[in-house]
N, C-alpha and C positions, 0 to 999 in steps of 0.2 A: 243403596244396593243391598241385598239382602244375600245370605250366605249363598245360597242355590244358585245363586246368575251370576256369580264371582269367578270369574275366567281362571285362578287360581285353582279352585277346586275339578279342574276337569282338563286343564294346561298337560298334555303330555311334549316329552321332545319332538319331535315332529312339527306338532302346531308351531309350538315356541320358535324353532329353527325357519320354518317358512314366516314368521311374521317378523323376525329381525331381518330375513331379507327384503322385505316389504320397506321398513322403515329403511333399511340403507342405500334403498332405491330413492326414495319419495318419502320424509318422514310423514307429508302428510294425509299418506296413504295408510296411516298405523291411527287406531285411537289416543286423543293426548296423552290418557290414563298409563299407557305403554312408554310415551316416548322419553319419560325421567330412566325408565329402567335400561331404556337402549342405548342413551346418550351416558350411562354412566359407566355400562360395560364399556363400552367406547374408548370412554374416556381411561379406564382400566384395563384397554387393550387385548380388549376379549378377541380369537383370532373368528377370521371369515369362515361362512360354511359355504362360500362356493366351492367353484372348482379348484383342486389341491389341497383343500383343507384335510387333515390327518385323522378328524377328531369332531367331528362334527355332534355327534351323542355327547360329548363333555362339553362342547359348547353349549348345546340344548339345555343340561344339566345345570350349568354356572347361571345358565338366564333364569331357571325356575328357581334354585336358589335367589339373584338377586330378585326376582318377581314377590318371593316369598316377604323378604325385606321391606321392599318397599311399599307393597300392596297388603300383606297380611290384615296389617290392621281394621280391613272391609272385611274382614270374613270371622274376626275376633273372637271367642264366646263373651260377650260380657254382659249382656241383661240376666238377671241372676232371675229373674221370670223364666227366661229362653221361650220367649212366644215366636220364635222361629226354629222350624227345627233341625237339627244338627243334620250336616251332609258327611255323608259315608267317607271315610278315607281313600283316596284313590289307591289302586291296585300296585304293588308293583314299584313302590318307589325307594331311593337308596335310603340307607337308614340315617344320614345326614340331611337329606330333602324330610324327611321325618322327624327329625330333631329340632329342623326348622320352623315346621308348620308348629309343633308342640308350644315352639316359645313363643310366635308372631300370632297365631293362631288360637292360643290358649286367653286363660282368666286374664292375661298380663300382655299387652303389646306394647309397642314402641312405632313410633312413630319419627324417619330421619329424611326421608325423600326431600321434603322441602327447602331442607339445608343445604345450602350454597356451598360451604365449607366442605371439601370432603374431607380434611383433616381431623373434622369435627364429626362428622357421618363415622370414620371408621373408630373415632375414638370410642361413642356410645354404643354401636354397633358390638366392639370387642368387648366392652364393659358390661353388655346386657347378656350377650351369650355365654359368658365365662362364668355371669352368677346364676349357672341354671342348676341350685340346689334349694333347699329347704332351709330359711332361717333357723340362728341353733336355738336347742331346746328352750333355753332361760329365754328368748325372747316371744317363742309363741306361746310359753305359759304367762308372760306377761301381758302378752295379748290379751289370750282369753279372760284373765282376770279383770284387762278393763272392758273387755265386753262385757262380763259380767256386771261391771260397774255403773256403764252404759244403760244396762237394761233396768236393772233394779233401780237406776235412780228416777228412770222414764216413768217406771210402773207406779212409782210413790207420788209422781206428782198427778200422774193421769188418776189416780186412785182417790188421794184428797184433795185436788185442783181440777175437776173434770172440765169447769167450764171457765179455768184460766186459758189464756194465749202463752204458749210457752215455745211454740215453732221445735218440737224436737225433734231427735235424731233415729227416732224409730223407722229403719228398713236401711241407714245409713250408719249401724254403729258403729262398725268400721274406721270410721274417721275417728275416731277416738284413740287404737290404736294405730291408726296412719299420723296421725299430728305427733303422737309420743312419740314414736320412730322417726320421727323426722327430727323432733328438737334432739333426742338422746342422739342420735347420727352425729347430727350439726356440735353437739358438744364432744363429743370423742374426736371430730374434725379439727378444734380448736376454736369454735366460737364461745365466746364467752359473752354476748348479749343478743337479744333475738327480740324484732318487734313485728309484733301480731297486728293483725288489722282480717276483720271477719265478719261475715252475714250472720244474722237472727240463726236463721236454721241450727240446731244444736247447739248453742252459743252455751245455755247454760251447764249444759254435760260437759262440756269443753272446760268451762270453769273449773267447774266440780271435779271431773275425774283427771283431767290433764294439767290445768294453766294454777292452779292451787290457789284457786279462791277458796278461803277459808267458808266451812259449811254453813254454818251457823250464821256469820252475817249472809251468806248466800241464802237461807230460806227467808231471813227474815224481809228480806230483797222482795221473794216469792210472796211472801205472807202481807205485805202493804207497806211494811212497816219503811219510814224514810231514814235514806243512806247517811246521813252528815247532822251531825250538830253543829248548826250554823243560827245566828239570832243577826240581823232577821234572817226568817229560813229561805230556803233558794227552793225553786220547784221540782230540781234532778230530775228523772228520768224513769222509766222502766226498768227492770233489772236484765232482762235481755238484751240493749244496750251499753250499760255499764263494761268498765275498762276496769284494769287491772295492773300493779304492780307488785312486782315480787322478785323471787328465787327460788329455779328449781335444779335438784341433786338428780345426777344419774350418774351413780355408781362414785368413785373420785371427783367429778366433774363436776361443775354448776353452771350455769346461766340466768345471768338477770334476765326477767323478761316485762314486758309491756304489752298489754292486751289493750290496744286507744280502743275509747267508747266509739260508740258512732250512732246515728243516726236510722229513721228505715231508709233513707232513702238509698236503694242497693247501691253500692259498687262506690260511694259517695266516700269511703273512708281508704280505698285502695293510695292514692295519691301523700294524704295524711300521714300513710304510714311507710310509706318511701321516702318523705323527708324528714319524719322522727330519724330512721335507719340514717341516711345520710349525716345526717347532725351528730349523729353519735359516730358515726365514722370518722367524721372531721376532728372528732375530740379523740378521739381513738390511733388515728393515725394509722390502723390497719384496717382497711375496708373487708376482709372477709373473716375477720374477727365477731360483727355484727354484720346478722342476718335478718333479710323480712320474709314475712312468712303471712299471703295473704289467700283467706282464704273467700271462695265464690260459690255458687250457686250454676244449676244450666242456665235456666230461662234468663238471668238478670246481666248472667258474664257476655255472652252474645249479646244481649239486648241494650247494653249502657255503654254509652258514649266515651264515658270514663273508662271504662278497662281500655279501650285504645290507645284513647291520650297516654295514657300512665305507661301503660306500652312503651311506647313510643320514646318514652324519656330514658328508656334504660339503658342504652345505648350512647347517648347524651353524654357525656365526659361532665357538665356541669351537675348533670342529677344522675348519675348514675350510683346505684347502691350495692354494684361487684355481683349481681344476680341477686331475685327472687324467686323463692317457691313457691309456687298458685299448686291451689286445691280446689276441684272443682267438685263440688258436692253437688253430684248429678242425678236428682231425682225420677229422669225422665219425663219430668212435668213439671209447669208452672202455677200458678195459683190452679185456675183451671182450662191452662194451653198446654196442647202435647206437642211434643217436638214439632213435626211438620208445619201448626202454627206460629213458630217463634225465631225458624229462622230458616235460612238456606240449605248452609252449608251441612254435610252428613253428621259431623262432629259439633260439639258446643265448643270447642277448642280453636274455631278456623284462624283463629285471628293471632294466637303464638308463630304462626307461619309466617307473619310478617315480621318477625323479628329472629328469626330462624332458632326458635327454643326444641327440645325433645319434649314429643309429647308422650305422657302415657298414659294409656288406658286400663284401669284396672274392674273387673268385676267385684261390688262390694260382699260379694259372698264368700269370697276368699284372701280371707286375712292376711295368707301366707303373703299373697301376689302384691298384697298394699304395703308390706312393710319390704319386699325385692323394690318396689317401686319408692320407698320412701330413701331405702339406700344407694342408691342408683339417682337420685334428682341430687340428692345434699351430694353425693360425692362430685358432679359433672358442675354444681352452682362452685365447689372450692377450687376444683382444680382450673376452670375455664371463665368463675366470675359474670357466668351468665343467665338467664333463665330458663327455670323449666320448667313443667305443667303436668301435674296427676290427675286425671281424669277419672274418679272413682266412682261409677256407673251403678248403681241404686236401685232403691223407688222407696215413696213415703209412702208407709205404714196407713195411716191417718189425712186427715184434708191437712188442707197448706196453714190452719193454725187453731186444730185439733176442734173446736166449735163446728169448721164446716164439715159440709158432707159432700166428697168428693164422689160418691156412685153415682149422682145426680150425671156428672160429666164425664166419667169413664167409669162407665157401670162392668164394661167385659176386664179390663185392664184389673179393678179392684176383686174382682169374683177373682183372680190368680192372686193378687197379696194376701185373699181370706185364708186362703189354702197355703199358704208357703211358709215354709219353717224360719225361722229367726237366724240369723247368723251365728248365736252363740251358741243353739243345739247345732247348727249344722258344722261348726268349730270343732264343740267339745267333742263328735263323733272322732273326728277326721286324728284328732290329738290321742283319744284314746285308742285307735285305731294302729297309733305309730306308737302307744305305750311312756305318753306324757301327762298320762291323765287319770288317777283310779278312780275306779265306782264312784266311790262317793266326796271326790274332790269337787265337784261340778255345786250338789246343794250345798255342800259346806261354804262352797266360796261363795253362794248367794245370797245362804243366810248371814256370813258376815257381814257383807253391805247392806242389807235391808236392816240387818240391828244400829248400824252407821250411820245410815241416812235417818232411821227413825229419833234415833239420839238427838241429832245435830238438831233436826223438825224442832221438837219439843221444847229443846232449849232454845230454840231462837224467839218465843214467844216472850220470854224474859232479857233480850238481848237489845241493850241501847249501845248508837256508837260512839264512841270515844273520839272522835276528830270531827273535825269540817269539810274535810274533803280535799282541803288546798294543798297542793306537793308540797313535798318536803325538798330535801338535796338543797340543789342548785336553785329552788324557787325559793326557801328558807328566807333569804333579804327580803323580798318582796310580799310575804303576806301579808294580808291589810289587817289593818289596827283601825283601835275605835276611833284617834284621831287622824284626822287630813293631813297627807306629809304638805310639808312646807314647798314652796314652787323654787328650783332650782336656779342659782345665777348663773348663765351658761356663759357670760363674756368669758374674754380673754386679751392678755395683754398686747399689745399693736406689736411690738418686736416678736412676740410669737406668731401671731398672725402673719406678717410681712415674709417669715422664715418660710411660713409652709407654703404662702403664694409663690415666693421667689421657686421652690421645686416645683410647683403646679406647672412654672410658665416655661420650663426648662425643657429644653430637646434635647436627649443626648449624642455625644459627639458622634457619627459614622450612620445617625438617622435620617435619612431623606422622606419628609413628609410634604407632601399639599401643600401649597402657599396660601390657601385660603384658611388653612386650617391651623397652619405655621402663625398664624395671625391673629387666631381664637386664642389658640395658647398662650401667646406672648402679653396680650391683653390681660390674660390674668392677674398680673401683678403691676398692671397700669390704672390708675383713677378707682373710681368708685366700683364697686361692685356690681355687676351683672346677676342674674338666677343662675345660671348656671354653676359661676364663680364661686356663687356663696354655697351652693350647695356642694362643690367640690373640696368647698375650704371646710367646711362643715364632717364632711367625710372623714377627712385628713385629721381634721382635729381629735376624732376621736380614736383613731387610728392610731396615730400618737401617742395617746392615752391607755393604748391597749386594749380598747375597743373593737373585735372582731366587727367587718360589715360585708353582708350579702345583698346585692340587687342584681336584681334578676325579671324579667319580662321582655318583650318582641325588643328588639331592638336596640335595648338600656343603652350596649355600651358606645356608638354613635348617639343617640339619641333621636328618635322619632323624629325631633322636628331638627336635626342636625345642631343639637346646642350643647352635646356634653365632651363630644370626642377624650372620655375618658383611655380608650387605646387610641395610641399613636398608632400609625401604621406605614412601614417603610414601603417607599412606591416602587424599590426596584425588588425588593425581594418578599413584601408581603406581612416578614416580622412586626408584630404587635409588641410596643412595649406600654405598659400600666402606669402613668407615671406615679398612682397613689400608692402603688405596690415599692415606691424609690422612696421615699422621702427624706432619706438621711437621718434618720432615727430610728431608734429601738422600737419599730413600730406593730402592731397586729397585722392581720391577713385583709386584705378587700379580694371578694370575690365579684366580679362583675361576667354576669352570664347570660350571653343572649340567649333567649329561648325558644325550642320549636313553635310553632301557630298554634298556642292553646290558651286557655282561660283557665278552664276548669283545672285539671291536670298540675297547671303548673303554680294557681296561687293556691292547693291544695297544698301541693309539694312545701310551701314556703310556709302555708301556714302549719304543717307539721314540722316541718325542720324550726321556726319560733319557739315550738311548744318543749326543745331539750337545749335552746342556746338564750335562754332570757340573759346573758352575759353579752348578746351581741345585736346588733342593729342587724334588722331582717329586714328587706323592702321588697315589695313586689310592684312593678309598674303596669299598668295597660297601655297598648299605643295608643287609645282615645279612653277617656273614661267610660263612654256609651258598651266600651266593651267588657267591660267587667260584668254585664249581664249575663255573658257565657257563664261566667262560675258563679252565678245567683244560689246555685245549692251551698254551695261551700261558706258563701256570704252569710247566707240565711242559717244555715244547720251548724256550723262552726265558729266562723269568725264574731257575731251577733250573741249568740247564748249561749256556746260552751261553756260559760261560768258557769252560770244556771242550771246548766242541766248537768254538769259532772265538775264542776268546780275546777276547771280546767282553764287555765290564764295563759293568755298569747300578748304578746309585744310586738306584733308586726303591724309593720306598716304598708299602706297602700296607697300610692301613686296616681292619681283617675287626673287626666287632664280632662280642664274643663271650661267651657266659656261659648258662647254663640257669637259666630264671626260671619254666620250666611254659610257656614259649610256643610249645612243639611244636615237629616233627625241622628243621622248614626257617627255623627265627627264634631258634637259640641256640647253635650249634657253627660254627665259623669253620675246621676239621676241624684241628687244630693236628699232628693224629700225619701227616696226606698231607705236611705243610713237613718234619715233623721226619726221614718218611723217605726225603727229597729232601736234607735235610740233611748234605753229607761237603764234604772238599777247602775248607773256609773258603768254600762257594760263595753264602751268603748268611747274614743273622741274624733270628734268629724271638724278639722280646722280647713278654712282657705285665707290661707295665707297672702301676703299682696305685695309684702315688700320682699327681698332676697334677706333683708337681715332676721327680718321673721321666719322666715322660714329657716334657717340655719339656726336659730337659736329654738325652734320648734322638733328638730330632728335631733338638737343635742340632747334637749328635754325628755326624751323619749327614754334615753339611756340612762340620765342623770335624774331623774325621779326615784321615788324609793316606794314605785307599785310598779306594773305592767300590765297597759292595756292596748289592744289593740288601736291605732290611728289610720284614719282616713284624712288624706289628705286630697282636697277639691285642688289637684296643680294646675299651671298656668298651659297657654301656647302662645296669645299675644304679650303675656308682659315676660316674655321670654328676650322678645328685643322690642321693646317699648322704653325709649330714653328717658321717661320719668321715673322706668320701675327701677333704681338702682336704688344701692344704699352705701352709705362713706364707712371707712374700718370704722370712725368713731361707735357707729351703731355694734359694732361685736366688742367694745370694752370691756373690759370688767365691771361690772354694775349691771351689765344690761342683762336683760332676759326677754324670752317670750314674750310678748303683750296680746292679749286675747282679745283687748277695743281698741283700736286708735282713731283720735277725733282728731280732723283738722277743722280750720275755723275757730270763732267765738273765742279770738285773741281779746274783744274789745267787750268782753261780758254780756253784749244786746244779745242774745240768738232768741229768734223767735221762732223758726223751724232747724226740727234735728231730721237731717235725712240718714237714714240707716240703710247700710248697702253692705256687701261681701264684695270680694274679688274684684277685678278688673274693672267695673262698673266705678268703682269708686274713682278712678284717675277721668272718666268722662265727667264724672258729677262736680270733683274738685274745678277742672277747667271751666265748665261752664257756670262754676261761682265767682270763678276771679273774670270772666269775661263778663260779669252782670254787675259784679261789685256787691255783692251781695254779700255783706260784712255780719248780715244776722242771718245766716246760714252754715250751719254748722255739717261736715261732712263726717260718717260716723263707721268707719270700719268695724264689721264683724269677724273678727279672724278666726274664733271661737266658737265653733256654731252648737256642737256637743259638748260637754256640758256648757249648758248658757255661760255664760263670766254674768250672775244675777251683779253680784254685789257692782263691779264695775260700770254695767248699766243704770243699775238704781245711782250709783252716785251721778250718773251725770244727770237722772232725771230729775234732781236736789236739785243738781248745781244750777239745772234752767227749769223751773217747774213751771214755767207761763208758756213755755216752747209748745210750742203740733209738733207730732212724729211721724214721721212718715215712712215706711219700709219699701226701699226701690232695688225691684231685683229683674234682671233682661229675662229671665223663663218664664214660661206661660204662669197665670194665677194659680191655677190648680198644681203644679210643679214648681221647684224649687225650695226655698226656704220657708215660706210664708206659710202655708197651713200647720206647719210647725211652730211659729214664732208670733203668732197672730196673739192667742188668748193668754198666753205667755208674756210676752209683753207688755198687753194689757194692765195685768198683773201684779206687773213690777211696777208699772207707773201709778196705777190705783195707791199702790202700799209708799211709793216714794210722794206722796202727795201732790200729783203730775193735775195742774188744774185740767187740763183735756187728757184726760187716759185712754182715749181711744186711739187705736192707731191706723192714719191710712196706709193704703197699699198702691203703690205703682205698679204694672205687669203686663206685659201681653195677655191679651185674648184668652181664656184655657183652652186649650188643644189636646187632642191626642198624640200628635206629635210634637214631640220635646224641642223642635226647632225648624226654622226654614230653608230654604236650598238655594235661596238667590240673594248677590251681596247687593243690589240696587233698593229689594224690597227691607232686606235686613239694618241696611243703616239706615233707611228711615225710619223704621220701627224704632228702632235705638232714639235715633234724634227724638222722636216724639215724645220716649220714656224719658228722656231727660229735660226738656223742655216742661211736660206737665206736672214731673217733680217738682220743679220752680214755680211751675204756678198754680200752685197749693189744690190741684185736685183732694177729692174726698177718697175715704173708703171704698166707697157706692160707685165709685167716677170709674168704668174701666179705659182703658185705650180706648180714644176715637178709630172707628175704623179708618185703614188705610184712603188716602184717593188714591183713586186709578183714573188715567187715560180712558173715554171712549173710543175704540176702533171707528175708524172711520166708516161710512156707509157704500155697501157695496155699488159699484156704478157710477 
C-alpha cells in the first residue's frame, strides 16, 4: 500500500464515526485492516456515536488517534530513496493527532496491532511516545564517529580490494551505530555477556568498528593470509565468516561478547547462537544478564525456514533465551530480487507477529531514529524477556558482493543511489545544524581513521598468528595434544550401580501413575538390563558425578517408541515428577525437553548450547533417524567441519534411530553412509551400538575422555525390546569400557568365515549360526564405524588369516556402511597378511530409496540376506531378486 491510498492520510471524523458504526452493525461489513482498531476501542470502552451520544467528534478523534497507532506504519517515511512521494498533511488536525502522525509516520515507527497482550500494546505504546526527543549529544557524536569509521574503512578496502568479496555495509552504515547502541543499552541494563550471531552483509565493519576485532589480524584475514597456527593446518574459512571472542568497555561497563562464525548459508547460524545464549544463562543463573543479538538480512529473513523455527523456540520454557534482538538489515533487495519477488507479506518482518514481538521500522538515513529504536528494543527485551525486531530500511550502494553489477537488474532504482548522499554527510549536516559538530570536525574525524586503518593494512603484511584457533576457558582440558588420550574405563562398582537403579525404579509416595508404565519402572532394578535401563543408569551415573546432562528432541522424555518414561506422570492431576532429577545424592541438573516439531532449529540450538558446556553431556534425539535430514545444514556446515573451518569443537551428541523393519523409506535409515562421507581428520565418531551395556559405557566415554568430539549415534527401535539385546550389571563393572568390535563365535579356533555386521543384524546372523551349528563362523560386531577400531580389526584378521570376510548390512548396496568400509578393509587385511583380502558384500539391491514399506516383502529380503551370508556368496553375488506370486489370469 503506498502512502497515497492509506485511509489514514485522508480519515476525517465523520468518515471514521460512520465506519465504526458500520463495524458494530456487521464487522464484516468494515475492511479487516479496520477491524483490530475497532475491536480494541471496544475493548477500551470507547463510548457509541449513536443516538445520545455527548461527544461523538471525541470519539471520531480517539479512533484516528488509535487508527494512527495501529496503522501508521503503512504510511511510514522509510525508504531513504523516497521513490514515493510524500502526501500533504491533512488540514485541520489537533496538534496531538499531529504528534501522532510525526512519531507512527515519521523515520521511526512502531508496530503493536498484532499483539494479543494489551498490557504489552500499552506498555511499548507508552514507551515509544514518551521517548519523542533527540538522543543526547555524547551519543549522536558517537554515532557519527562510527559512521565515519563505517565509511572510511568501506573506502579502503573498495580502493585496494576492488575485486575482493567483502559484502559491505555501504547505503547500510547505520547498523554500525545501531549495533553499538544496542550493546552499550544492553550493558548500562545490566548485561554483562552478549552472543552475536550475524549475516555476511557488513560483517567485517561490524568487526572492525563495533565487536573489536583487533585490526591488524583482521586485514591480514582480508589480505589471504591463514587465521591459526595449527600443524597439520586446518582449511578455516573466509574472513567474513569468522567469529569472534572478546570484551567490550562502555563507559564503566563491560561485556564479554561472542560473535559465532558461520557459514553462507543465511539465517543457518540464528539457532547456534540462541543455544550458545542459553548455556551461558544456565551457567549464569540470570537469564537477562546475557543477551543474543542476531542479526538478518530482508530477502534471507523471510525467505529461510530457520528464522521461523528459531522463532518459535523462544517462547519454549526449554530454549528460551529471556528475549532476542533481530536486526533486519534491509536492503530492499536481494541478490537480484526486489521485494515483490521475495515475499508476500508488505514488511520483511511478517513473521515476528507470530510471536507477538514489537516491530520497528526505522529509516537508515536517520541515525538519530536507529539509536530511539535501539533503546526502546533492549529496554522492552529486560523488562518483558521478550523479542523484538528493528527493521532498518536501506539500500546497497554496490551489487550484492561488490564484483557484480546490479544496473543490469534495477537499472531505475540504482540511477537514485548514483545521486544520493551517504548518511554520514547527510548526519554531519543535521549535527552541525543543532551545533554538535564544527567545520572541521567532520575531515579531522576522517582523516583519523583512514591514517588507522592505513596503519593497521601495512602491518598486517608482517603479521603471523600466535595460536591455533582452539578455545581457551572452559575448552582449556580438552585441547588436543600430539599424543592419543588413553580410552577411559567407564565401569563402576555393582553396589553403586544397584543404589542408583533402586531410585530409577522408585515411585514416590502420593504418585499415581499408569500400571503399564508402574511396571517399566519397577523392572528397572529387576534382572538384566534393558536399552532403555542402561541408558537411564548411564545418565544417573554421571549425574552423580556432577555431570550436567541435556536431551532434548520430539518426544525424549516418553520416548518415541514409549521405552524411556523418564517423567512420571500423575494420572489424577498431571504432575511430572523426574526421577533422575531425585536420586539421593549431591547430584547435577538433567534437563530433559520435549521439543517443538523441528529439526533444523532445535539441533541448531543444541549444537550451540555444546559449544559453551563441553562440562556437560548435550544429546539431541530425532524421532526417526530419516529425520535428521531436516537439519542437513546444521549437520553439514556445523556439526561435520566446524573444526576445520574455525577450530570450533562440540561434544554433542546425536541420537538417529535406526534399522529396517518394513516401515518404509522415511521410519528406518538414520542415512549412516551421509556421516560416514563427512567422515575424515578425527572430525567426529559415528558408533552403533548393539548391546545396552555398550551403549552406556559409550555415553560415559563421551564425558570421560580427555577431547571433545561430536558423536553420532546409529540407536535402536527393535532391540529396544528384543530379549537378547540385554546386558547383566557384570558388563558395567569396573574394568569394563566401551568395545568398539565384539566378536562372537570362534570359541574353538577353526573360523573360516568372518561375518562383519553393525547393529541389530548381528542378533539375526548370531541365531542363524547356532541353528546351523556352524562353529567356524565367527559373528563380528562393528560398534565403531568412525573412526574405524583399525588395530582391533587387524588383530582379528592375524588371529584367522585363512578366514573370507564378508561385510552384511540390511541397507541397499549403495547405502549404508559399505562404500565406506569396502577399500578400507581391504586394507587392513592386505597389511594383517589376510590370505583372501578381498572382501564380500552382502546387501539389498541399490535403490534410491533407503528402504521398503511392506513387512511381508521386508523379512524375506532379511531372511535371504541372511541365508546368502552362510552361503558364502561373493562380492560380485548381489541379492537374488525377490519371487513374486503370478496374478492369476483374468477369466
Amino acid at each position: 500500500m503506498s502512502r497515497l491510498s492509506s485511509p489514514l492520510n485522508a480519515a476525517g471524523a465523520a468518515y471514521l464515526e460512520a465506519l465504526h458504526e458500520r463495524y458494530r452493525e456487521d464487522p464484516d461489513q468494515v475492511d479487516v485492516s479496520w477491524r483490530t482498531v475497532f475491536q480494541v476501542l471496544d475493548e477500551l470502552g470507547a463510548p457509541s456515536s449513536s443516538a445520545g451520544s455527548s461527544d461523538p467528534a471525541g470519539e471520531a478523534g480517539a479512533l484516528l488517534r488509535e487508527a494512527i497507532r495501529e496503522r501508521g506504519h503503512l504510511s511510514a517515511d522509510l525508504d531513504p530513496l523516497r521513490r514515493a512521494p510524500r502526501p500533504p498533511a491533512p488540514a485541520g488536525e489537533d496538534a496531538e493527532t499531529a504528534r501522532l502522525r510525526r512519531l507512527y509516520e515519521g523515520t521511526l515507527t512502531l508496530e503493536t496491532a498484532h499483539i494479543d497482550d494489551a498490557g504489552l500494546r500499552s506498555w511499548l505504546r507508552d514507551a515509544y511516545e514518551s521517548a519523542d526527543t533527540a538522543p543526547p549529544p555524547d551519543a549522536r557524536q558517537r554515532a557519527f564517529a562510527l559512521l565515519t569509521a563505517a565509511e572510511e574503512f568501506e573506502r579502503l578496502l573498495g580502493v585496494r580490494y576492488p575485486t575482493k568479496k567483502r559484502f559491505g555495509a555501504e547505503g547500510m552504515e547505520t547498523l554500525i551505530p545501531l549495533l553499538d547502541r544496542i550493546l552499550g543499552s544492553a550493558a548500562a541494563a545490566g548485561v554483562t555477556e552478549v552472543q552475536v550471531g550475524t549475516m555476511h552483509r557488513g560483517r567485517l565493519s561490524l568487526m572492525a568498528n563495533v565487536l573489536g576485532k583487533p585490526l591488524v589480524e583482521l586485514f591480514a584475514g582480508i589480505k589471504g593470509m591463514h587465521p591459526f597456527l595449527s600443524d597439520p593446518p586446518v582449511p578455516a574459512d573466509v574472513p567474513y565468516h569468522m567469529g569472534i571472542d572478546g570484551t567490550l568497555t562502555f563507559g564503566e561497563r563491560s561485556v564479554a561478547l561472542t560473535l559465532s562464525p558461520n557459514p553462507s548459508h543465511l539465517e543457518a547460524i540464528n539457532p547456534v547462537t540462541l543455544g550458545r545464549a542459553r548455556a551461558r544463562q544456565d551457567l549464569a543463573g540470570e537469564p537477562k544478564r546475557v543477551l543474543s543479538v542476531l542479526l538478518h538480512t530482508d530477502a534471507s529473513v523471510i525467505g529461510q525456514g530457520s528464522v521461523t523455527e528459531a522463532l518459535q523456540l523462544s517462547g519454549v520454557a526449554g530454549f528460551s533465551v529471556a528475549g532476542t534482538i533481530h536486526v533486519v538489515v534491509n536492503n530492499q533487495i536481494g541478490f537480484t530480487t526486489n521485494p515483490d519477488e521475495a515475499r508476500t507479506s508488505r514488511h520483511c518482518t511478517g513473521l515476528w507477529k507470530a510471536v507477538d514481538s514489537p516491530i520497528l521500522h526505522v529509516n537508515a538515513d536517520d541515525p538519530d531514529a536507529a539509536l530511539r529504536a535501539a533503546d526502546l528494543a533492549v529496554a522492552f527485551r529486560q523488562e518483558h524477556g521478550r523479542d523484538a525486531v528493528i527493521d532498518l530500511v536501506g539500500y546497497r550502494r554496490n551489487g550484492h558482493n561488490e564484483i557484480d553489477e546490479p544496473r543490469f537488474t534495477q537499472p531505475v532504482e540504482y540511477r537514485a543511489i548514483d545521486v544520493h548522499p551517504g548518511v554520514r554527510d547527510l548526519y554531519g549536516k543535521t549535527l552541525a545544524a543543532d551545533g554538535l559538530l564544527g567545520p572541521d570536525a567532520a575531515p579531522a574525524l576522517a582523516a583519523e581513521h583512514k591514517a588507522r586503518f592505513q596503519e593497521a593494512l601495512a602491518a598486517a603484511s608482517d603479521h603471523r598468528p600466535n595460536h591455533d584457533g582452539f578455545p581457551s576457558g572452559r575448552w582449556a582440558p580438552f585441547a588436543p595434544t600430539a599424543t592419543p588420550p588413553a580410552e577411559p574405563k567407564t565401569g563402576l562398582a555393582p553396589d553403586r550401580l544397584r543404589a542408583l537403579l533402586t531410585s530409577l525404579a522408585a515411585i514416590p509416595n502420593g504418585l499415581t501413575v499408569d500400571r503399564k508404565v508402574e511396571r517399566v519402572v519397577r523392572q528397572r532394578a529387576e534382572g538384566d538390563l534393558v536399552w532403555a535401563t542402561g541408558e537411564a543408569l548411564a545418565i544417573a551415573t554421571l549425574l552423580a558425578e556432577g555431570t550436567p546432562v541435556r536431551l532434548t528432541g520430539q518426544d525424549v522424555t516418553r520416548g518415541a517408541f514409549s521405552h524411556r518414561h523418564f517423567a512420571l506422570t500423575d494420572a489424577a492431576s498431571g504432575r511430572r515428577h523426574v526421577s533422575l532429577n531425585h536420586l539421593g545424592v549431591d547430584q547435577a541438573r538433567f534437563d530433559v525437553v520435549n521439543s517443538p516439531l523441528s529439526e533444523h532449529a532445535v539441533l541448531g540450538f543444541e549444537y550451540g548450547y555444546s559449544l559453551e558446556r563441553p562440562d556437560a553431556l548435550v544429546i539431541w534425539e530425532a524421532q526417526f533417524g530419516d529425520f535428521a535430514n531436516g537439519a542437513q545444514i546444521v549437520i553439514d556446515q556445523f556439526l561435520a567441519s566446524a573444526e576445520d573451518k574455525w577450530r570450533q569443537p562440540s561434544g554433542l551428541v546425536l541420537l538417529l534411530p535406526h534399522g529396517l523393519e518394513g516401515q518404509g523409506p522415511e521410519h528406518s535409515s538414520a542415512r549412516p553412509e551421509r556421516f560416514l562421507q563427512m567422515a575424515a581428520r578425527d572430525n567426529m565418531q559415528i558408533a552403533h551400538p548393539s548391546t545396552p551395556a555398550n551403549y552406556f559405557h559409550l555415553l560415559r566415554r563421551q564425558i570421560h575422555r580427555a577431547v571433545r568430539k561430536p558423536l553420532v549415534v546409529l540407536s535402536p527401535k527393535t532391540l529396544l525390546r528384543l530379549p537378547a539385546a540385554v546386558s547383566p550389571l557384570e558388563d558395567f563393572a569396573p574394568g569394563t569400557a566401551f568395545r568398539p568390535v565384539i566378536v562372537t563365535g570362534g570359541e574353538g579356533g577353526d573360523v573360516r568365515t568372518l561375518l562383519l555386521c553393525s547393529g541389530k543384524l548381528a542378533y539375526e546372523l548370531e541365531r542363524e549360526r547356532a541353528a546351523r551349528d556352524a562353529d567356524d563362523v565367527a559373528v563380528v560386531r562393528l560398534e565403531m564405524l568412525y573412526p574405524l577400531p583399525a588395530a582391533e580389526l587387524s588383530a582379528l584378521f592375524r588371529r584367522w588369516p585363512g578366514a573370507r570376510c564378508v561385510w552384511v548390512q540390511e541397507e541397499p548396496r549403495n547405502l549404508g556402511a559399505w562404500g565406506f568400509l569396502d577399500r578400507r578393509l581391504e586394507t587392513l587385511r592386505e597389511a594383517a597378511g589376510a590370505l583372501h583380502p578381498r572382501v564380500a558384500c552382502i546387501a539389498r539391491d541399490e535403490a534410491g530409496s533407503p528402504a521398503g514399506s511392506f513387512h511381508g516383502d521386508h523379512d524375506a529380503d532379511q531372511r535371504r540376506l541372511v541365508e546368502q551370508a552362510f552361503a558364502g556368496a561373493g562380492a560380485s553375488s548381489p541379492l537374488p531378486p525377490r519371487e513374486r506370486v503370478a496374478a492369476p489370469a483374468a477369466g
